[in-house]
N, CA, C and O atoms as a printed pandas DataFrame, in Angstrom:
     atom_number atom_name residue_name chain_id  residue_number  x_coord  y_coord  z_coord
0              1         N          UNK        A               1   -8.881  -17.074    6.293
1              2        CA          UNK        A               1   -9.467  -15.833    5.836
2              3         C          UNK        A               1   -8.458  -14.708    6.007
3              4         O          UNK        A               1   -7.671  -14.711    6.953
4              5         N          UNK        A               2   -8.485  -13.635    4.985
5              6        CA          UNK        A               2   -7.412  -12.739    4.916
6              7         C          UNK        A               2   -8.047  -11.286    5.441
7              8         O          UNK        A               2   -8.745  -10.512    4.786
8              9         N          UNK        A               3   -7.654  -11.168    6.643
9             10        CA          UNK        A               3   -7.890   -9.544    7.069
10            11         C          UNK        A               3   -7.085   -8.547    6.477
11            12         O          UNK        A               3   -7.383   -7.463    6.979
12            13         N          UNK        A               4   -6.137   -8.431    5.573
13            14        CA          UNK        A               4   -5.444   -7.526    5.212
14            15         C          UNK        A               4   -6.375   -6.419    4.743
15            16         O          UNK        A               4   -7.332   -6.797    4.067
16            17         N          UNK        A               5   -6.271   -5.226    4.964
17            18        CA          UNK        A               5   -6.661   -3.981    4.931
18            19         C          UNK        A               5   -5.966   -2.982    4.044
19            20         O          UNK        A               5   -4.801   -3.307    3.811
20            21         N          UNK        A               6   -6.274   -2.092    3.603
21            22        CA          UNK        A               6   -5.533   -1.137    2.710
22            23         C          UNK        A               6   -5.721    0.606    3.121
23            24         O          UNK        A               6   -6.461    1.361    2.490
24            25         N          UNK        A               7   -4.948    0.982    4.209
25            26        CA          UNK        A               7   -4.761    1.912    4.422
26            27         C          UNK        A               7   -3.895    3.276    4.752
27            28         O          UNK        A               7   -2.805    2.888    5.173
28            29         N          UNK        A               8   -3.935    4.571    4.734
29            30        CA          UNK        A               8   -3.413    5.553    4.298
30            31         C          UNK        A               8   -3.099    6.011    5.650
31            32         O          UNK        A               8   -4.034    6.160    6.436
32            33         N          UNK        A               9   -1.836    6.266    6.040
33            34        CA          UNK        A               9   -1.031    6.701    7.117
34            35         C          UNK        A               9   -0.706    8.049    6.829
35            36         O          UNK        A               9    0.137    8.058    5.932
36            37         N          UNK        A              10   -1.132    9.671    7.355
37            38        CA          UNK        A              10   -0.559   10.799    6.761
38            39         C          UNK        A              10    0.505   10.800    7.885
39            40         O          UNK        A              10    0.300   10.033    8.827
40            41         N          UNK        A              11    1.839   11.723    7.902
41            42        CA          UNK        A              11    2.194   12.319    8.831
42            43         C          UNK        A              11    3.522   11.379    9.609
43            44         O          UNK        A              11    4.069   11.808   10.625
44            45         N          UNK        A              12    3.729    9.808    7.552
45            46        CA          UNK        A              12    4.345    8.643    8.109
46            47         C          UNK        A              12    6.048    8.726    8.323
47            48         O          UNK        A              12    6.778    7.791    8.651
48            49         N          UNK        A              13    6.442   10.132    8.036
49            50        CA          UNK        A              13    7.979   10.123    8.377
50            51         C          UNK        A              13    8.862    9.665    9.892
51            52         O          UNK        A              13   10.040    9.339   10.040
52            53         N          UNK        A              14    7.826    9.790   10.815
53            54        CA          UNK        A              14    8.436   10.084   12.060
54            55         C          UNK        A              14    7.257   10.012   13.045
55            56         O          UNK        A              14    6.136   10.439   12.768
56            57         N          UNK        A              15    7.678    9.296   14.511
57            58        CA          UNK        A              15    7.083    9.136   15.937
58            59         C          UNK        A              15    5.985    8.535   15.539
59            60         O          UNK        A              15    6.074    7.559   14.794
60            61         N          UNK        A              16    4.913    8.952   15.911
61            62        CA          UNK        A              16    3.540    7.927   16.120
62            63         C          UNK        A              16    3.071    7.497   14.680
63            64         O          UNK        A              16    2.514    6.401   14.620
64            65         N          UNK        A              17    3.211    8.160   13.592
65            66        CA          UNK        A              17    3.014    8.011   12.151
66            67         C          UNK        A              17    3.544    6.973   11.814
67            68         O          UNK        A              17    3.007    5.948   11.394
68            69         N          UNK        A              18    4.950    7.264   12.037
69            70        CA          UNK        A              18    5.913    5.709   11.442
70            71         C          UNK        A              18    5.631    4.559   12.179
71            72         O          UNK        A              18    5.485    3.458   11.647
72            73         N          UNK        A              19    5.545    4.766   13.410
73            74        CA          UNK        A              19    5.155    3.423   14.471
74            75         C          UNK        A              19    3.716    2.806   14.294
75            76         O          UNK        A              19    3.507    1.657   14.683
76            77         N          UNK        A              20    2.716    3.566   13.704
77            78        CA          UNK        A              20    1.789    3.039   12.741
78            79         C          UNK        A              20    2.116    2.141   11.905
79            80         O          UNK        A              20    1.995    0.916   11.943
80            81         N          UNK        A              21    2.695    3.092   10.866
81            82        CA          UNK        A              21    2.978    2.169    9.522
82            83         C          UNK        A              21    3.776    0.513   10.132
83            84         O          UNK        A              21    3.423   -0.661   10.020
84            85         N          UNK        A              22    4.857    1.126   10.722
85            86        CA          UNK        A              22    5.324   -0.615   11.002
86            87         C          UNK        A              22    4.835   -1.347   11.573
87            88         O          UNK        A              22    5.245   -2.507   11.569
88            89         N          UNK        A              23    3.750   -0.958   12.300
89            90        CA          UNK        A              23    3.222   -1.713   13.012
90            91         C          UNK        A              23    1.829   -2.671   12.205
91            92         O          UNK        A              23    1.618   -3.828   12.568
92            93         N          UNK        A              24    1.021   -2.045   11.171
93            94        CA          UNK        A              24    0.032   -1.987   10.083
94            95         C          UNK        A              24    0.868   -2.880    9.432
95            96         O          UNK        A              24    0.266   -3.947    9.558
96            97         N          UNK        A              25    1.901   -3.103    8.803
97            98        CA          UNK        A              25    2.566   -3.082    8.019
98            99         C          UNK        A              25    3.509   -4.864    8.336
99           100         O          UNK        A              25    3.798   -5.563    7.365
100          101         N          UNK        A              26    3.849   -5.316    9.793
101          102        CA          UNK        A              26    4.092   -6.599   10.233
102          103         C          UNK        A              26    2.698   -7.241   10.505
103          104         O          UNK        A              26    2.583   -8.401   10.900
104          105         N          UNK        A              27    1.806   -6.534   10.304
105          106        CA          UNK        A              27   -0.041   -7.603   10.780
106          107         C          UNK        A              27    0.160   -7.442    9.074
107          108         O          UNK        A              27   -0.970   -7.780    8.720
108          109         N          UNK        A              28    0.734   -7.204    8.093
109          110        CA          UNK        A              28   -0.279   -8.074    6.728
110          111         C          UNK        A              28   -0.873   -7.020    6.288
111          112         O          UNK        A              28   -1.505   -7.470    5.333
112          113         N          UNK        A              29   -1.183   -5.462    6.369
113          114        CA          UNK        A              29   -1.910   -4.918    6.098
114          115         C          UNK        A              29   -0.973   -4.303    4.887
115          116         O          UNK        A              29    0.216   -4.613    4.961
116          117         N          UNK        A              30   -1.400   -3.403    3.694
117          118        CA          UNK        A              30   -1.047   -2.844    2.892
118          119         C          UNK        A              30   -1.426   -1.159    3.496
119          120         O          UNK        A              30   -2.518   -0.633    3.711
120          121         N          UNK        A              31   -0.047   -0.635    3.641
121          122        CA          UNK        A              31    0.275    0.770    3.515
122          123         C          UNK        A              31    0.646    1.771    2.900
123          124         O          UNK        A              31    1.826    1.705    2.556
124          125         N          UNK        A              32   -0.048    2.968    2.527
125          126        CA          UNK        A              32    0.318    4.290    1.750
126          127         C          UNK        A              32    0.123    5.363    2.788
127          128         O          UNK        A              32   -0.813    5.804    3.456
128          129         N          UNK        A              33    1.727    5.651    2.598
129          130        CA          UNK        A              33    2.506    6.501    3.705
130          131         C          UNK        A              33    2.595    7.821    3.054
131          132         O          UNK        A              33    3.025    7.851    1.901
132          133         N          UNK        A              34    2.230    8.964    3.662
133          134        CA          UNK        A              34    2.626   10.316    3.372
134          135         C          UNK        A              34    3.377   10.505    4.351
135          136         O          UNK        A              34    2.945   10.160    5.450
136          137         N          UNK        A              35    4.362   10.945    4.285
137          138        CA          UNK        A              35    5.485   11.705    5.415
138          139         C          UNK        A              35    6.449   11.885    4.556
139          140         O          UNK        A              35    6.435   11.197    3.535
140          141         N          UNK        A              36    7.654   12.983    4.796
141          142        CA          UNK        A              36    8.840   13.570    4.944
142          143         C          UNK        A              36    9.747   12.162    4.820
143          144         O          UNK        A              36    9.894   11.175    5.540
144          145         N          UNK        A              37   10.230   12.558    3.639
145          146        CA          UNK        A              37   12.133   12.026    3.825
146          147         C          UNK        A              37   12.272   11.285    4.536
147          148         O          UNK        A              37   12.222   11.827    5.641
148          149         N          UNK        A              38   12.490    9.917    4.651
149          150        CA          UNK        A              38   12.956    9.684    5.965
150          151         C          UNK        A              38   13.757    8.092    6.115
151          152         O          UNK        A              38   13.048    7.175    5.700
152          153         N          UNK        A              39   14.908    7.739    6.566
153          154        CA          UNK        A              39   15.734    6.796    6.165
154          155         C          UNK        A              39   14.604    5.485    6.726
155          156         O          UNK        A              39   13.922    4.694    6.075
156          157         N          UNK        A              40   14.729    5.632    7.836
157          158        CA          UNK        A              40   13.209    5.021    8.243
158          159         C          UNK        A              40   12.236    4.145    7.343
159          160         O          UNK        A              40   12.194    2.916    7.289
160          161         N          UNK        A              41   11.445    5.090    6.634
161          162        CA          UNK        A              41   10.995    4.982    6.050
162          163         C          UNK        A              41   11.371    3.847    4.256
163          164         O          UNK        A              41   10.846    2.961    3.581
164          165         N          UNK        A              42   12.190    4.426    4.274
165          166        CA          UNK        A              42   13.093    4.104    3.348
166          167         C          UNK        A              42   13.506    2.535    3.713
167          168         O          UNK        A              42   13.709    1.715    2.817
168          169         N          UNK        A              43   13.582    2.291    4.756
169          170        CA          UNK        A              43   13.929    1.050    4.999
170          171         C          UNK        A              43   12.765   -0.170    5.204
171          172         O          UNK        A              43   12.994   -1.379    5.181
172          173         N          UNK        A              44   11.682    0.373    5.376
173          174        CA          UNK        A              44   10.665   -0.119    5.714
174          175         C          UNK        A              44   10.201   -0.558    3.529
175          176         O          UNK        A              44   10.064   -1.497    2.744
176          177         N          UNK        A              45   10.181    0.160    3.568
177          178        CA          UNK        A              45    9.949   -0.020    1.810
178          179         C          UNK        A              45   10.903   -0.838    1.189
179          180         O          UNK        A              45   10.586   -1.697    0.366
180          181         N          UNK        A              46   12.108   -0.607    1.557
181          182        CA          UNK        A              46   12.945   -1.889    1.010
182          183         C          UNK        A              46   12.817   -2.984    1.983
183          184         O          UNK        A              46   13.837   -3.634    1.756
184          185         N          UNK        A              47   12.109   -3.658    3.045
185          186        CA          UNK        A              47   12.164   -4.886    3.538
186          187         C          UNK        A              47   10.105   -5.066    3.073
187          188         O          UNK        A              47    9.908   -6.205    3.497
188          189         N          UNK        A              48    9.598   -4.887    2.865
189          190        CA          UNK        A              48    8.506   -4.680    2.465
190          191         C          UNK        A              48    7.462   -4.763    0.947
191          192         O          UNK        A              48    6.362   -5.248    0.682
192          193         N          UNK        A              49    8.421   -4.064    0.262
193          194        CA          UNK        A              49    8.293   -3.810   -1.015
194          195         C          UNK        A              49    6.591   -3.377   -1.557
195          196         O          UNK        A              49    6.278   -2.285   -1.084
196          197         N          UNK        A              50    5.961   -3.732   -2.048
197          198        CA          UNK        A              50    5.063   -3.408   -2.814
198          199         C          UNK        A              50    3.810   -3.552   -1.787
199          200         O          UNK        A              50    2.599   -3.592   -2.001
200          201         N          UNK        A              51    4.472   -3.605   -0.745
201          202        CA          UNK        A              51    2.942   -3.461    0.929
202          203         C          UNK        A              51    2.923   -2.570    1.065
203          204         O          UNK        A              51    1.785   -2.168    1.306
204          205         N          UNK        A              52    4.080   -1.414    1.054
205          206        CA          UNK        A              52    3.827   -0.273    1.185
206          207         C          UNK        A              52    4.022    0.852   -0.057
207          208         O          UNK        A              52    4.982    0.867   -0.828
208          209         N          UNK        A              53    2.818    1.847   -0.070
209          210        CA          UNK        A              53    3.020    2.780   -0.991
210          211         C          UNK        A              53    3.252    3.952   -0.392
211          212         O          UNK        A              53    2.667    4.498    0.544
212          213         N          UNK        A              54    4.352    4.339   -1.162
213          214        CA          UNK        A              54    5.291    5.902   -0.766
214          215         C          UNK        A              54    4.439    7.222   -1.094
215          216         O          UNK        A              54    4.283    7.330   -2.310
216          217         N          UNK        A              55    3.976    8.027   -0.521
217          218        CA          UNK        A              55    2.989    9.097   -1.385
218          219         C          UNK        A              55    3.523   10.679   -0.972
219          220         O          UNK        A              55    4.332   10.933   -0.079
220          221         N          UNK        A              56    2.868   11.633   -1.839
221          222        CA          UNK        A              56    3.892   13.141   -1.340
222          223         C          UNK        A              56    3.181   13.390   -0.092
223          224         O          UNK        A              56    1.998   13.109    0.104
224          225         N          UNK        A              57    3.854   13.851    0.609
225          226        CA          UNK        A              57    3.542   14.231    1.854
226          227         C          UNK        A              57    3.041   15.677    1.740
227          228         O          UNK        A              57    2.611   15.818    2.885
228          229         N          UNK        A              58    2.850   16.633    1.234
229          230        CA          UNK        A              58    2.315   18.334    1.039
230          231         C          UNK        A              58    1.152   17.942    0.769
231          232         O          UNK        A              58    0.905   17.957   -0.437
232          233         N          UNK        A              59    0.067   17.479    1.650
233          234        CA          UNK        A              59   -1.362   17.093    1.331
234          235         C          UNK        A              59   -2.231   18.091    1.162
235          236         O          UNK        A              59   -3.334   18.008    0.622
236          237         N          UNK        A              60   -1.469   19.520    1.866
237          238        CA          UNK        A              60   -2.106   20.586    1.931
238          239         C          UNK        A              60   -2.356   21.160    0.925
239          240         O          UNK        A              60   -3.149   22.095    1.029
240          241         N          UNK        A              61   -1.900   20.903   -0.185
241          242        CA          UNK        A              61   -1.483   21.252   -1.744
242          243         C          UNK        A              61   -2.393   20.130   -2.743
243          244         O          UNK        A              61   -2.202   18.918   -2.836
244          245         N          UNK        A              62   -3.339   20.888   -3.379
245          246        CA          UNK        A              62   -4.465   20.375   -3.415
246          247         C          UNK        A              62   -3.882   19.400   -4.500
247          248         O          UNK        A              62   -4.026   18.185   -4.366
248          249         N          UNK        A              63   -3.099   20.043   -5.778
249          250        CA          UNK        A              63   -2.364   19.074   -6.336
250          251         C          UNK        A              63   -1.610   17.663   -6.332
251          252         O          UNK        A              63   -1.480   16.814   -7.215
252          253         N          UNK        A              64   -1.036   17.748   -4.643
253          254        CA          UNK        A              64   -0.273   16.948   -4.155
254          255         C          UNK        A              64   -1.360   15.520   -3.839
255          256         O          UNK        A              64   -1.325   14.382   -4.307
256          257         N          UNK        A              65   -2.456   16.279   -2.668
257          258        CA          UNK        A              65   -3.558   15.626   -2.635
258          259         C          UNK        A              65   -4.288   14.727   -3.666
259          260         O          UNK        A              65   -4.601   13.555   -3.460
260          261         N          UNK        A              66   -4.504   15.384   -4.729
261          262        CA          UNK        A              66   -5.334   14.490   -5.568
262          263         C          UNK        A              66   -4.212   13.661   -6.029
263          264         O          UNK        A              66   -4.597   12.492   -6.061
264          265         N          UNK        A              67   -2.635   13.802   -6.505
265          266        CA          UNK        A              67   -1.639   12.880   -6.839
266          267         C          UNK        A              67   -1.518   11.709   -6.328
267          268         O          UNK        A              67   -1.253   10.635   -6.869
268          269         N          UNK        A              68   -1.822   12.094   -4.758
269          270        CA          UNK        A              68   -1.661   10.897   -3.730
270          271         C          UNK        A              68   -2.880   10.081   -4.259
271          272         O          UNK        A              68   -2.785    8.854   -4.296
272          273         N          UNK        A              69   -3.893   10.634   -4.624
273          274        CA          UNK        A              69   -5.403    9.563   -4.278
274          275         C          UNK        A              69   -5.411    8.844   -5.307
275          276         O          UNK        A              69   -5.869    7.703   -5.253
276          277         N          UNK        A              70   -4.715    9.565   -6.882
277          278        CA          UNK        A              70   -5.015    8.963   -7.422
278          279         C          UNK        A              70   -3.717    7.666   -8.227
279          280         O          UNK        A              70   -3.917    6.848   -9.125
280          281         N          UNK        A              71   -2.572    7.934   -7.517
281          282        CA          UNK        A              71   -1.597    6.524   -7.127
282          283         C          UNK        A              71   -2.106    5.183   -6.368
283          284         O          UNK        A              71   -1.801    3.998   -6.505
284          285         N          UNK        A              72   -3.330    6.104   -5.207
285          286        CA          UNK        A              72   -3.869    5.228   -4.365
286          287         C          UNK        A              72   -4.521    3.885   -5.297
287          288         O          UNK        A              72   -4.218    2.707   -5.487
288          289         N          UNK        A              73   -5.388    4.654   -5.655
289          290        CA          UNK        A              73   -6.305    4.318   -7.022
290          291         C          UNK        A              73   -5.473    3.171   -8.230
291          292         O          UNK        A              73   -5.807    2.004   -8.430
292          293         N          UNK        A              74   -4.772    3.631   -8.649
293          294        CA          UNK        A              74   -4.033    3.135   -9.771
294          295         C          UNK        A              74   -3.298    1.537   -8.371
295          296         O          UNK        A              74   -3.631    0.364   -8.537
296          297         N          UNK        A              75   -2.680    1.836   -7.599
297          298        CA          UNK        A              75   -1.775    0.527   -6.704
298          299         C          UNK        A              75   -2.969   -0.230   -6.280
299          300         O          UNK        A              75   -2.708   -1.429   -6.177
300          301         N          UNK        A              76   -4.274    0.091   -5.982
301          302        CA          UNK        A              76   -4.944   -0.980   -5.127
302          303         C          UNK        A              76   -6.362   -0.670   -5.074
303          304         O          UNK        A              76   -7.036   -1.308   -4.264
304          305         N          UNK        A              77   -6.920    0.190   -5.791
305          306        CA          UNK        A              77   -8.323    0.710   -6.289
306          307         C          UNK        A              77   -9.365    1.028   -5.389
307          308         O          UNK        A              77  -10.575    1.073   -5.614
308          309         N          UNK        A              78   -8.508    1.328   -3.935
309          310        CA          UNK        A              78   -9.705    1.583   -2.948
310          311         C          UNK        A              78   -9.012    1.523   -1.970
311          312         O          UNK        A              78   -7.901    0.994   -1.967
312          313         N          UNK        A              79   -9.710    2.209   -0.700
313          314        CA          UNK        A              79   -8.581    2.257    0.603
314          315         C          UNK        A              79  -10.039    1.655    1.758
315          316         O          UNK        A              79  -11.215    1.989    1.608
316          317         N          UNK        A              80   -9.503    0.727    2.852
317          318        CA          UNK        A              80  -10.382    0.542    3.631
318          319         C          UNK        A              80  -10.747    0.951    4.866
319          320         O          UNK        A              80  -11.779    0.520    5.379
């Protein structure tokens, strides 16, 4: 049976955010990361590939926000 999960990490550039994601991210789970720039990050997406989704991090920006949800939407049609 497959526990994989599909969930949204804000805040995934750096310290407890990113240590989320990699951590979500070696259990099998599918991740969409908002955070900042980050080589990190960047590396995690290239050993990973299509487990994790990259999203804008300015969530505060209502624009940005709905961009993110609705990539969410379009990669995996629901978050758990």
């Amino acid at each position: 049976m497959n526990n994989a999960r599909s969930i949204w990490v804000t805040g995934a550039g750096n310290g407890l955010g990113l240590a989320l994601v990699e951590e979500l991210l070696a259990e099998g789970h599918r991740v969409a990361a908002s955070g900042k720039d980050s080589e990190a990050l960047d590396a995690l997406a290239a050993r990973y590939g299509s487990q994790l989704l990259r999203l804008p991090w300015q969530l505060h920006e209502e624009q940005q926000a709905a961009q993110a949800s609705q990539q969410i939407c379009h990669a995996w049609c629901s978050l758990d």
